[in-house]
C-alpha positions in Angstrom: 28.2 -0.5 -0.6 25.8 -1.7 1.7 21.4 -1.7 1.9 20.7 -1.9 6.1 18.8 -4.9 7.5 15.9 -4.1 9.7 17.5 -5.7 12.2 21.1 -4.1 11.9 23.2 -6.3 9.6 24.5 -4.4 6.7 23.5 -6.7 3.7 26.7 -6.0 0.8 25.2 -5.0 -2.5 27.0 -4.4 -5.7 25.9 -1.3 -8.2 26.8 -1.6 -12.0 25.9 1.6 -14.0 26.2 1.8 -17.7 29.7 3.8 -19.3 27.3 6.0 -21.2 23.9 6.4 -19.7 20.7 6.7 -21.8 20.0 10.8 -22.4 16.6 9.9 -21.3 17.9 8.3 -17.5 18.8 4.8 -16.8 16.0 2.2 -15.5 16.5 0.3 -12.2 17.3 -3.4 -11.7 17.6 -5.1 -8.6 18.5 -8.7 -8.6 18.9 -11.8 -6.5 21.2 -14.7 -7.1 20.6 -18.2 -6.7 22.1 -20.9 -5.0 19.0 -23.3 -3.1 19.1 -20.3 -0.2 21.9 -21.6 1.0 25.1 -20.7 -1.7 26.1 -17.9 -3.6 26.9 -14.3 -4.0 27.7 -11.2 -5.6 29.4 -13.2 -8.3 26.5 -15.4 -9.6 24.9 -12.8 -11.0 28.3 -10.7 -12.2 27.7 -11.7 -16.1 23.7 -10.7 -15.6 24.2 -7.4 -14.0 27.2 -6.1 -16.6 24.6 -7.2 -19.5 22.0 -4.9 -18.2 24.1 -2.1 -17.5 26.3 -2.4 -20.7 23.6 -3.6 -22.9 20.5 -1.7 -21.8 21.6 0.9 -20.2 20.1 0.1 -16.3 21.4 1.0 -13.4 21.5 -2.6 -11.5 21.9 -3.3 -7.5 23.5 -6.9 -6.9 22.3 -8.3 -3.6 23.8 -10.5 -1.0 21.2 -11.6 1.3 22.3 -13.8 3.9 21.9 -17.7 3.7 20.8 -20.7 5.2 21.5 -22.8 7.3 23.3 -20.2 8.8 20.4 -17.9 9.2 17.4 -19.2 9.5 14.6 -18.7 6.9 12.8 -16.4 6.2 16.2 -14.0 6.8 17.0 -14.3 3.2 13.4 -13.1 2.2 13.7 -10.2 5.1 16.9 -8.9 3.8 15.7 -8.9 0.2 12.8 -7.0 0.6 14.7 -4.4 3.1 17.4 -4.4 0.0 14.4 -3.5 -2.7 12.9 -0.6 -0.1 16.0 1.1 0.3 17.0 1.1 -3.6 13.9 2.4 -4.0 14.1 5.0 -1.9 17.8 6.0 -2.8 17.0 5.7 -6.6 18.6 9.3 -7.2 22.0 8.4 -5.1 22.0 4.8 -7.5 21.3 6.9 -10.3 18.3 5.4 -11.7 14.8 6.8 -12.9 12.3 4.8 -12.2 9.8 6.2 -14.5 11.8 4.4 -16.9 11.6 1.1 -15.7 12.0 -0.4 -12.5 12.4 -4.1 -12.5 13.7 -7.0 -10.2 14.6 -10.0 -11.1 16.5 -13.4 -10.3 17.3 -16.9 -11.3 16.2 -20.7 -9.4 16.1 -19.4 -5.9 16.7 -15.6 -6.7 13.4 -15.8 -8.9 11.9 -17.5 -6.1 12.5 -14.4 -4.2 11.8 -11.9 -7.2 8.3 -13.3 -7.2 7.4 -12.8 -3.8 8.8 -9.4 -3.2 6.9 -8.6 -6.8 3.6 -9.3 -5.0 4.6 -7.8 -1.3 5.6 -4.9 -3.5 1.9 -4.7 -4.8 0.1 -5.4 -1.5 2.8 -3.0 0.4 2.6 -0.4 -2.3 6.1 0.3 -2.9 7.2 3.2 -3.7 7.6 4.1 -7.0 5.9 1.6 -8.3 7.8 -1.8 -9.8 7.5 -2.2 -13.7 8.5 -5.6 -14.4 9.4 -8.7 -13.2 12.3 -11.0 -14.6 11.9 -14.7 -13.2 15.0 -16.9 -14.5 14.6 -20.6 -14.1 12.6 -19.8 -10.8 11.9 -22.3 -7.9 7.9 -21.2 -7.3 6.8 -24.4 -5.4 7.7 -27.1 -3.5 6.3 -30.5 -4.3 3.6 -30.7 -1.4 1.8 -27.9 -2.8 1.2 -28.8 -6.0 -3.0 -29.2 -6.7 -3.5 -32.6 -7.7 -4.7 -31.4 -11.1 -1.3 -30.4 -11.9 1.0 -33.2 -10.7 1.1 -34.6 -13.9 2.6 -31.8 -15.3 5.0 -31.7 -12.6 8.0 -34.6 -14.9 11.2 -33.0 -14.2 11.2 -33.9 -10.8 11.7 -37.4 -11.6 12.9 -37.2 -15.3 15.9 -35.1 -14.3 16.6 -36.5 -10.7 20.2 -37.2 -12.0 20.8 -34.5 -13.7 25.0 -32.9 -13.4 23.8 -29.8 -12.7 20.3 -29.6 -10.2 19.4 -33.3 -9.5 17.2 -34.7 -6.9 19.5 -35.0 -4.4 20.7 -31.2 -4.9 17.4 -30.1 -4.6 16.2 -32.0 -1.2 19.6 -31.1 0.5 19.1 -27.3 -0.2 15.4 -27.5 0.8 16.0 -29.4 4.0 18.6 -26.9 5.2 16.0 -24.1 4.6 13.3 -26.7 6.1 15.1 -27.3 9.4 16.0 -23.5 10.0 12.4 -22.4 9.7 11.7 -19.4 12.6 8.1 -18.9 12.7 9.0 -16.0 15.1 10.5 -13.8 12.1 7.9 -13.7 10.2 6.5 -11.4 13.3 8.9 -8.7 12.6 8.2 -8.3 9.1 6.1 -5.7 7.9 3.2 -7.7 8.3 3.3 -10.3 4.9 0.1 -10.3 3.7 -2.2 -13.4 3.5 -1.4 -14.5 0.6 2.0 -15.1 1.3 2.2 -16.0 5.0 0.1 -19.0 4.4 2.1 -20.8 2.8 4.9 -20.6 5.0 7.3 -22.5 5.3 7.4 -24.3 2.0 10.2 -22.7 0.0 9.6 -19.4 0.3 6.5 -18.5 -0.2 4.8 -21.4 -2.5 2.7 -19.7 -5.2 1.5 -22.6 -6.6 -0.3 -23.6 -4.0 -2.0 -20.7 -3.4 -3.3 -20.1 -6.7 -5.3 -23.3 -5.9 -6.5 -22.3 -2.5 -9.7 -20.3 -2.3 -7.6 -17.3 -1.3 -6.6 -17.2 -5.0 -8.6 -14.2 -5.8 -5.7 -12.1 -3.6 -3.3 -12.2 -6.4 -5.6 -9.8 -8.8 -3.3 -10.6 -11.8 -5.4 -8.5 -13.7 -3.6 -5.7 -11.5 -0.6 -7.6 -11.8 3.1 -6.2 -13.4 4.5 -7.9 -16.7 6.5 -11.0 -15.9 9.1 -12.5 -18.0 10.1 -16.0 -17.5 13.3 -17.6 -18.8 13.2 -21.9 -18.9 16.6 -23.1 -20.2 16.5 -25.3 -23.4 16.1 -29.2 -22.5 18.2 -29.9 -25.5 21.0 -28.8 -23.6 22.8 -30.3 -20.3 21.7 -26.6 -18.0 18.5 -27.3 -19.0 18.1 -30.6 -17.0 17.0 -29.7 -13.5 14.4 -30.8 -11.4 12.3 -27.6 -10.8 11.7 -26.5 -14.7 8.3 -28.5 -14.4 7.2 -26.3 -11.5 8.4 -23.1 -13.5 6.6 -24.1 -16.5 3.4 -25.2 -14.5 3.5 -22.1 -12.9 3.3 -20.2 -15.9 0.4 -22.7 -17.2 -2.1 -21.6 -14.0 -1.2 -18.2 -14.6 -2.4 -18.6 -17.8 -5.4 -20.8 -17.9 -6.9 -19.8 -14.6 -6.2 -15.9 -14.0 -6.3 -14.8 -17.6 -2.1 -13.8 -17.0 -0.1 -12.8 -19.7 3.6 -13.4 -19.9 5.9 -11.2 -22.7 8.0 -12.8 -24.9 
């Protein structure tokens, strides 16, 4: 099955419903794989996306937004939000109800993505409404944006720069092949990305951080915000050692201490 770009391209998504749906309807999940913007498909998220059908009974859309270099950036952003519109406006042919739960999610540069589209969704009122956001080791910010009051809670950077998994070098390579394919001129044809995301273009998406510290901050309305789960891998084990849990984890901290946010556990 496919969701339709804005600007043509059929962008390949992949539906898992549960066996035996809840009597009372099956919530929606819509989720984004990782891969640094630049790798990765259907099959990163295969395990993810059989758990929620299987275990909790969603219906869940896989997406396969297109990567960089290839494409320049911000096509992977444009062809995730197109993918969340149109699920949410074919939620009867997916065979979801939202009223029970409609929720998108990803993990490292999928939860980079979930949290932007979470607040374009509020500013762009979607229709229905988002629920829930799931945010699984998620790259929020890039180093340059990071208010100087933070930096020092910003260690795994450098603590885990030679981690097997997501070192340093991973990390810079992916960023500087979404860096160098940059097209200021897309951001034109979206549906007009409100302030507080455009402004802080082109540093990884859209870098949250660093607008939380900006005096724009009072744009997010967390207060008005949706719940948010956020999954950090154990440091104990060898997944756990990347370089962009620091920026996950400081993330969560401003959300805390400065808006007043509350995460679930």
């Amino acid at each position: 099955m496919t969701a339709p770009a804005r600007d043509g391209h059929p962008i390949p998504v992949r539906i898992y419903r549960p066996a035996s749906p809840p009597s009372g309807g099956s919530p929606l999940v819509v989720f984004y794989h990782g891969g640094g913007f630049c790798l990765g498909g259907l099959e990163n998220e295969e395990l993810n996306c059989r758990l929620f059908a299987q275990k909790l009974g969603c219906v869940c859309v896989n997406v396969d937004y297109r990567l960089a270099p290839e494409n320049k950036f911000p096509t992977a952003v444009l062809d995730s939000w197109d993918t969340l519109q149109w699920a949410a406006a074919n939620t009867k042919k997916l065979g979801a109800d939202p009223s029970k739960g409609f929720v998108i999610g990803g993990t490292s540069a999928g939860g980079n993505i979930a949290a932007a589209l979470a607040l374009l969704a509020r500013d762009e009122k979607l229709d229905p409404p988002l629920t829930g956001v799931s945010l699984l080791i998620p790259a929020l910010t890039g180093l340059d944006a990071i208010p100087e009051q933070y930096k020092d809670e910003i260690l795994s950077y450098e603590q885990n720069k030679d981690a097997p998994i997501l070192g340093r070098g991973a990390i810079d390579t992916f960023m500087g092949m979404v860096r160098s394919t940059f097209m200021p001129s897309l951001i034109a044809n979206t549906v007009q990305l409100t302030t507080s995301l455009t402004k802080t273009l082109p540093c990884i998406t859209y870098s949250l951080l660093k607008q939380m510290a900006c005096r724009r901050a009072t744009t997010f309305r967390f207060a008005e915000w949706i719940p948010c789960g956020m999954k950090l891998w154990s440091t104990n084990a060898s997944c756990g050692k990347n370089t962009i849990r620091g920026r996950s984890s400081t993330y969560t901290l401003v959300c805390r201490t400065v808006f007043g946010a509350s995460f679930p556990t």
